[in-house]
N, C-alpha and C positions, 0 to 999 in steps of 0.2 A: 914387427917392431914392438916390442914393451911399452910401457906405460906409466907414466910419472903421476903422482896423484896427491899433489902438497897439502896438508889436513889444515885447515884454518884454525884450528882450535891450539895450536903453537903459534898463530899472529899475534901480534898486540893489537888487541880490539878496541885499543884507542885510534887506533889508524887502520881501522878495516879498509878503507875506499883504497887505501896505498897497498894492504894486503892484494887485495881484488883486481887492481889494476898492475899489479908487479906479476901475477899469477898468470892475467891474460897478455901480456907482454914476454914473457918469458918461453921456454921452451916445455915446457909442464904441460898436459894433457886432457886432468880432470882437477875439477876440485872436488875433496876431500873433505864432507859436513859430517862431525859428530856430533849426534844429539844422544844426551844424558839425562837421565829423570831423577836420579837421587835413588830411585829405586831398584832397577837390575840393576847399576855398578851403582861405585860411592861416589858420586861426584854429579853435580847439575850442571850441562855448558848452555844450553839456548836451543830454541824449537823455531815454528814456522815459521814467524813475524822475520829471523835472521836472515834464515832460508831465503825469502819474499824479497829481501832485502839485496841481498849477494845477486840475486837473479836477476836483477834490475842491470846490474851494471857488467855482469859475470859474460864473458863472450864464448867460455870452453863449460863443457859437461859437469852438470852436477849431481856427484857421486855421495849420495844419503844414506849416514851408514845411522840406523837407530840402534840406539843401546840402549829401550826403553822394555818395561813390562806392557805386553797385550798390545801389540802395535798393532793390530788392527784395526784396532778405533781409531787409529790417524793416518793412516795410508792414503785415504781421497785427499786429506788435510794438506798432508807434505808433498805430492803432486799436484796439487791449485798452486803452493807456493812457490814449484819453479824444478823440484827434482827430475830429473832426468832416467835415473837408475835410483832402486831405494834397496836396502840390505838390512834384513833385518836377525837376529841371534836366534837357533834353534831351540835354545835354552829359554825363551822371552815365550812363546805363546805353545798352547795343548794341540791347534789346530795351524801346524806349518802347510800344510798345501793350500787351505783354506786360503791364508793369510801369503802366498805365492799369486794362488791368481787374480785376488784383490789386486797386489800389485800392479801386472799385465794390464787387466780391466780399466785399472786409471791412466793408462800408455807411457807407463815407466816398467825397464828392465827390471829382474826382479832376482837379487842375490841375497844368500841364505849364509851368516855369518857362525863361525864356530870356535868357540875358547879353546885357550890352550889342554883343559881335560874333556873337551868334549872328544868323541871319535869322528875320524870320517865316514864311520858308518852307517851312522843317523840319517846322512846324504842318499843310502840308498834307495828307498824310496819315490825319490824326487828330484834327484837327480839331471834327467832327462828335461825340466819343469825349469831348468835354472839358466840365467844367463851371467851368474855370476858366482863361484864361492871365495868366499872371503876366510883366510885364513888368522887367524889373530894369536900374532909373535909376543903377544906381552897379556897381560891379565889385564881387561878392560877397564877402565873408569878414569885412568890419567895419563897424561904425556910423558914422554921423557926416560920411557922406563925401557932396560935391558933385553936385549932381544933374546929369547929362548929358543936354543940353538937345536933344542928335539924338534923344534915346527918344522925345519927340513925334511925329514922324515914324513910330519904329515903333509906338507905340499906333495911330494911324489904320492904318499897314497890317491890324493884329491885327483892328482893329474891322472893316474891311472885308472878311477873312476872314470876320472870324463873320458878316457880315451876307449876303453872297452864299451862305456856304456851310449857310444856314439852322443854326448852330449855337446851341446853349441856353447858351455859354461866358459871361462876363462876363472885363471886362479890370481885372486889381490889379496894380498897380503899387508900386514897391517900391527906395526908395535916394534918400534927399536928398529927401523928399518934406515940405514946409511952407506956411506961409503964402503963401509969395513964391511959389510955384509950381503951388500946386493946383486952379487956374481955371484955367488951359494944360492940365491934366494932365486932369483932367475934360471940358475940352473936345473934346478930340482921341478922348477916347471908352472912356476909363477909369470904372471904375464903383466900384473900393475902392481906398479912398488908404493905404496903410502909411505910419504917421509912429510913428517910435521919439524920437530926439533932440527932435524936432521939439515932440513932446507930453513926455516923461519929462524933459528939460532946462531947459522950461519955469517961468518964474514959478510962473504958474497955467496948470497941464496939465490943468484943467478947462476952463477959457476958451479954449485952444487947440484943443480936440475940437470944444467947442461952436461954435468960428468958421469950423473947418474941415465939418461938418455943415451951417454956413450958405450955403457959398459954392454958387454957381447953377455948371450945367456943362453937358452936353451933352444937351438934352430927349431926345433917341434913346436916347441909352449911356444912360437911367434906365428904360423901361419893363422 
């Protein structure tokens, strides 16, 4: 079965504890942390103290996507805090393996996220090393943005990495992810669907989760 993954960074963070507690009450599976520096994307959202924060009260998986430069000086940092799995851009540091087993080392899962011009090839590599690739459907730094309907293409690439190269990765995806698009998305062989706006903008962000859980996708991408 797939994977609902609601990004807190579309809550209203004046009401996190209702975010937080709507998340573990609901049908949704992981949360969803994006941290921003100002410096890989354009945009600053909030670092460990939140993290530490969420994790307090958080009862499902916390799925830590950094969208920071040199995230290796904070990997011990954001696993003290509470993350669960940490994912960070191949584009962000010179040493990705290095900065892979840091991850494992501090006993969080360890996925390897890639923009819309990056290739899947960069994955080749390290592939093997991963329990996650993160594909990213929109250009990083804000919410709410149009999903880039090429990323299909790269999720099957991704998927057929992991499947030749016998890896234990799964494929999450990530930007413009809804209703309208998440039977393509799952298709092509995607396994966690990140929806922020998608769910948090919603009517009912209950009924959203739960329609997104419904939807059938690619019998392979679920075992």
């Amino acid at each position: 079965m797939h994977l609902v993954a609601p990004s807190l960074l579309a809550a209203d963070f004046r009401h996190l504890d209702k975010a937080i507690s709507f998340v573990n009450e609901s049908e949704a599976d992981w949360f969803h942390l994006d941290v921003m520096d100002g410096n890989f994307v354009p945009n600053i959202s909030f670092g460990q103290f939140i993290i530490e924060q969420v994790a307090k009260d958080a009862t499902k998986y916390l799925d830590v996507h950094l969208m920071i430069d040199e995230p290796g000086r904070y990997i011990e940092s954001f696993a003290k805090a509470g993350a669960h799995g940490i994912t960070v851009h191949a584009e962000a540091t010179n040493h990705l393996h290095r900065v892979v087993q840091q991850i494992k080392a501090a006993g969080c899962k360890a996925g390897v996220a890639l923009n819309p011009a990056t290739p899947v090839s960069v994955l080749d590599d390290i592939i093997e090393d991963l329990d996650l690739v993160l594909i990213m459907s929109v250009n990083p730094g804000f919410g709410g943005q149009k999903f880039i309907y090429r990323s299909l293409a790269k999720i099957r690439q991704a998927y057929d990495l992991i499947t030749v190269r016998n890896s234990p990765a799964i494929i999450e995806v990530d930007g413009g992810v809804g209703l309208q698009n998440a039977q393509k998305v799952l298709e092509a062989g995607a396994r966690v669907l990140v929806a922020g706006s998608a769910v948090f903008k919603a009517e009912d962000p209950a009924k959203v989760v739960r329609q997104l859980k419904g939807i059938s996708g690619n019998p392979l991408a679920m075992v």
